[in-house]
N, C-alpha and C positions, 0 to 999 in steps of 0.2 A: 516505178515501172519506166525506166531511163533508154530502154530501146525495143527493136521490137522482136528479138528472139520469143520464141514459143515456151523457153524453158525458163523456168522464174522458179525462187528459192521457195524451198516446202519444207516443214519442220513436224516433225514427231508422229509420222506417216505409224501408225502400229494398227493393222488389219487383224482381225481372226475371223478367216472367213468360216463359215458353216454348212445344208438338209434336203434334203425331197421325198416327196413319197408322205402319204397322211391314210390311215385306215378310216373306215365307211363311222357313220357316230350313231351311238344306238338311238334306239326312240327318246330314250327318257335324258339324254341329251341334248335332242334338237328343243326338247319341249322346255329345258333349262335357258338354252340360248333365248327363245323366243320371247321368255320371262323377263331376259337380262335389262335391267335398267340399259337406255340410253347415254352413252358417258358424252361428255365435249371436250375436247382436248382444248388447252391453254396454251394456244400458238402464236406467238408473235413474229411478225415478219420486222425485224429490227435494221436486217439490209435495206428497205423499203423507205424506212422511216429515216435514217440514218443518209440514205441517198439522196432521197429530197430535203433534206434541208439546208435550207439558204445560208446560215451562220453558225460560226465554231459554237455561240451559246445554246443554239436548238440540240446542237450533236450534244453539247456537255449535257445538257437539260435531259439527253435521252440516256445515258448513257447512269446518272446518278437516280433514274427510276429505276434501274436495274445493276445490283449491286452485284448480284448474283452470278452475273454474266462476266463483270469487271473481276471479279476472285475467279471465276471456274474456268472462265477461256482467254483472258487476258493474264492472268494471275498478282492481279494488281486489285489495291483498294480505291475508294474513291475520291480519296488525294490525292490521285493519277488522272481522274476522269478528264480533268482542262487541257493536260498536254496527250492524253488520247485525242480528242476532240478536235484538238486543233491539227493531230498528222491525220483523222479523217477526212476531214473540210481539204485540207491542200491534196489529200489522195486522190477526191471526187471531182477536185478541178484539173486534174493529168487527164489528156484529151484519150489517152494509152489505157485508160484503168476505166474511164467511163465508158467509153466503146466496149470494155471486157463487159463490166456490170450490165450493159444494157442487151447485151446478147444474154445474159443469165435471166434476164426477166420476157426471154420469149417464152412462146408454148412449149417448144422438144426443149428447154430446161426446167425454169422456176416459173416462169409467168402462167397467169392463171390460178385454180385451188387445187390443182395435179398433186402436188406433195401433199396439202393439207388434207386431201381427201383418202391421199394412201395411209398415211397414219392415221387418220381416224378411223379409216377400218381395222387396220392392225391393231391399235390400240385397244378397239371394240371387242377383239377375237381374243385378245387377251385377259380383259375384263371376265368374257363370258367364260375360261377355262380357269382362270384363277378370280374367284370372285373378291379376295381379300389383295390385290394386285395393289400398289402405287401409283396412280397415271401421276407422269412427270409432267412438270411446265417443259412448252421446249421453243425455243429461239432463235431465227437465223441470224446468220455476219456476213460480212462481204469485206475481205482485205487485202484481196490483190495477192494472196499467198503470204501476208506479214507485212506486209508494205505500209505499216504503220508505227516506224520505229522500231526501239528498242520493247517491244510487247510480247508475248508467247503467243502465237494462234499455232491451232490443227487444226486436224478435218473433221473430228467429235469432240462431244465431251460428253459421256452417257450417263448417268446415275437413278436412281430409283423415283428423285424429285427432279432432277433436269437434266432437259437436252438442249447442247446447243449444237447446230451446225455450223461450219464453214464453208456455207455454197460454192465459194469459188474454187475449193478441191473436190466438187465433186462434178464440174465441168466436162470432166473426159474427154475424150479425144477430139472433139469437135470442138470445144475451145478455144478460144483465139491465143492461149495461153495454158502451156501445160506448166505442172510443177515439176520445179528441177528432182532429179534423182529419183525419180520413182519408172520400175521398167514396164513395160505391155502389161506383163501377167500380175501386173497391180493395176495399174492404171483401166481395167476392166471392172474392177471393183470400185473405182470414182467415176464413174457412169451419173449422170443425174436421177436415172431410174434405179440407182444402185442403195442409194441413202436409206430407205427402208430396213431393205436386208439386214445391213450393215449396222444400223443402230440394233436391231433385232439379237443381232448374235451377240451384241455387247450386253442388250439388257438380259438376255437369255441366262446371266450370269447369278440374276438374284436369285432362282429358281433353280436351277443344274446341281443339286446337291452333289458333293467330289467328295472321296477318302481324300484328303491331301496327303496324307501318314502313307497311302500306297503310292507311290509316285513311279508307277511303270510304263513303260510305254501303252501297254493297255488300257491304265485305265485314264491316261490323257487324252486316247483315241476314243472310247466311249465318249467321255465328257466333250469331246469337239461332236461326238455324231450328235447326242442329244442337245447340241444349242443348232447344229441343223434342222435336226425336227421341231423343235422350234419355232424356228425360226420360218420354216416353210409353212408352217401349220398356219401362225399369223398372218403370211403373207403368201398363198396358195398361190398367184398368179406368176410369182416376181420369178425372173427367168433364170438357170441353174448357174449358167454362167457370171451371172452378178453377186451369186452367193458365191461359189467354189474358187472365182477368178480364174474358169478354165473356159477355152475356146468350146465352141460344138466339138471339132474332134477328137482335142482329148478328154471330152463327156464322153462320147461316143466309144475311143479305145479304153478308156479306163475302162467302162462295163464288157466291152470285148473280151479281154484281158484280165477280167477281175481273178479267175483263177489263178491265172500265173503270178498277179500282184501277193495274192493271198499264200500261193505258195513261195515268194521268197521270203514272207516271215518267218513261217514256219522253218524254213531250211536254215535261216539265217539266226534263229531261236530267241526272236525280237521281240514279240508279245510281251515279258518278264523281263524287259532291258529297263535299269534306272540310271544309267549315265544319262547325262545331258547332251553331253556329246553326239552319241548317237541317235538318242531320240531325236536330235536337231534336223540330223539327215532326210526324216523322214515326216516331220511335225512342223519345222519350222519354213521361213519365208523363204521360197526358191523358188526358180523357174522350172529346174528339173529336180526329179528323183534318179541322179546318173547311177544309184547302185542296185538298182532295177531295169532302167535301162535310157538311153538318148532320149526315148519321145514319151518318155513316164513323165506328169505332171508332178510339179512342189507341192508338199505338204499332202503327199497321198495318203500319208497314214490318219489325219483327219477325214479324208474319204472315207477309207477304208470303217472308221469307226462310223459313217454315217450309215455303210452298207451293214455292218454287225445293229444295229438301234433298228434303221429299216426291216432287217430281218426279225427282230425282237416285236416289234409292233406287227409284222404280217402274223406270226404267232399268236400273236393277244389283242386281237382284234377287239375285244370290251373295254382293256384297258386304259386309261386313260392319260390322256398327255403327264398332268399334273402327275402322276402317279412314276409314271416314268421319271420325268424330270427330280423326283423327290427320291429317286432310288441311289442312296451311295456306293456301293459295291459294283463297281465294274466289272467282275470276275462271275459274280453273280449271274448280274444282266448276259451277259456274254453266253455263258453254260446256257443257259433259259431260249437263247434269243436260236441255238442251231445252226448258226453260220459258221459254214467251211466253206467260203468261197465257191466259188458258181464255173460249171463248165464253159465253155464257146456251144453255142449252138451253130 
């Protein structure tokens, strides 16, 4: 961290944002939850640990308790751990990088049990819907956006057994330090408050049962609704914006406007599209949806599939998440769920 631009190099940024909306849970539901074992989650704060210490041997010493960490978000083994170690030690003495760290360990970031308490609820809420669930270990970093050498860091790393974070992408706008290349309508999705979400719709993955043999545009748009419902369900509070990576207004006009969104599928006979091409238009990373129109949000058609899933659960109100998540057939779920797009009121 050699000067003091706000914009510093970021590597292997890949978001899929996801949900909202959760139906009422029957009786003999709550009375499962209330049953539910108390889980703990295996959280280490390794930023913390790695910050405060005084010599490159304490970094190495921490860094070879956790191997785990050195293979899945460094991509190195622990015959790397001494020259990790030692671009740590000299990272935490740039006057530039400890002022970023020590702003991430206030309250409106990382300081305090804020994260630790959010995922242990979500993790809780997941537990009590899938009782046979995997809770991951999970781990944070702190490196300056890579500023540790020739190393690999992002912003996740999600799996069934671990999570690691990379605190310092998920700083957001108020950052002393943004990462390079990443625009607004991402950069709402590295929010501090966003982390949640965001691991959510990643792990949403083990659970999403997909045809992958039908690769339509439909039933891509399903499988992004269902890691929103998901995702929301775990995380009921977390606000729409840090899941969808959309402003209040375009929340606000995409529901305006859901008909007309809904009708240029149909017109444009999108639903049953398998290019990539086009599906990209409409599924993939962007600011706009310009073939709908100037102030249509990116990646609407993951919207859209969240409003056909939300429609599908206002339907089958008994039903239940896991039941959904477990359903392959996109084409199915879709027929069942009744959605054609919604008037203006």
């Amino acid at each position: 961290m050699k000067n003091v631009q706000r914009y510093i190099g970021f590597f292997g940024l890949i978001i899929a944002p996801f949900f909202l909306g959760s139906c009422g849970i029957a009786e003999d539901k709550k009375e499962t939850k209330a049953n539910a074992p108390t889980i703990q989650l295996d959280i280490q704060r390794l930023d913390q640990t790695i910050a405060n210490s005084t010599t490159e041997n304490q970094i190495d010493s921490i860094l070879r308790k956790h191997p785990e960490v050195l293979q899945a978000y460094f991509s190195v083994g622990t015959n790397r751990s001494t020259e990790l170690a030692k671009n740590f030690f000299a990272l935490f003495q740039n006057p530039a990088l400890k002022k970023f760290y020590e702003q991430s360990q206030q309250q409106a970031f990382f300081g305090g049990k804020v994260l630790e308490n959010e995922l242990q609820a979500a993790f809780q809420e997941i537990k009590n819907e899938f009782p046979h669930a995997k809770i991951p270990k999970i781990r944070t970093v702190f490196t300056g956006f890579g500023a540790v050498g020739n190393f690999k860091t992002q912003h996740l790393v999600v799996s069934d057994t671990l999570i690691i974070i990379g605190l310092d992408y998920f700083m957001g706008k108020k950052g002393l330090y943004l990462p390079q290349n990443v625009y607004d309508y991402q950069l709402r999705r590295l929010e501090p408050r966003a982390i949640v979400g965001q691991i959510l719709l990643l792990y949403a993955g083990y659970f999403n049962q997909h045809d992958a043999e039908n690769a339509t545009m439909l039933s891509d748009m399903i499988w992004y609704g269902k890691s929103y419902a998901f995702a929301k369900k775990m995380a009921p509070t977390l606000a729409d914006s840090l899941l969808f990576g959309y402003t209040q207004t375009e929340l606000a006009e995409s529901d305006m406007f859901q008909q007309e969104i809904w009708e240029h599928f149909i017109d444009q006979s999108l639903l049953y599209k398998q290019d990539e091409f086009t599906k990209a238009k409409y599924l993939g990373e962007r600011p706009k949806t310009i073939e709908i129109g100037p102030a249509c949000p990116g990646s609407i058609g993951r919207w859209l599939g969240w409003r056909i899933v939300d429609a599908y659960q206002t339907n089958h109100p008994k039903e239940s998440l896991a039941s959904i998540m477990a359903k392959p057939n996109a084409n199915q779920l879709f027929q069942a769920s009744g959605y054609r797009g919604k008037a203006k009121e």
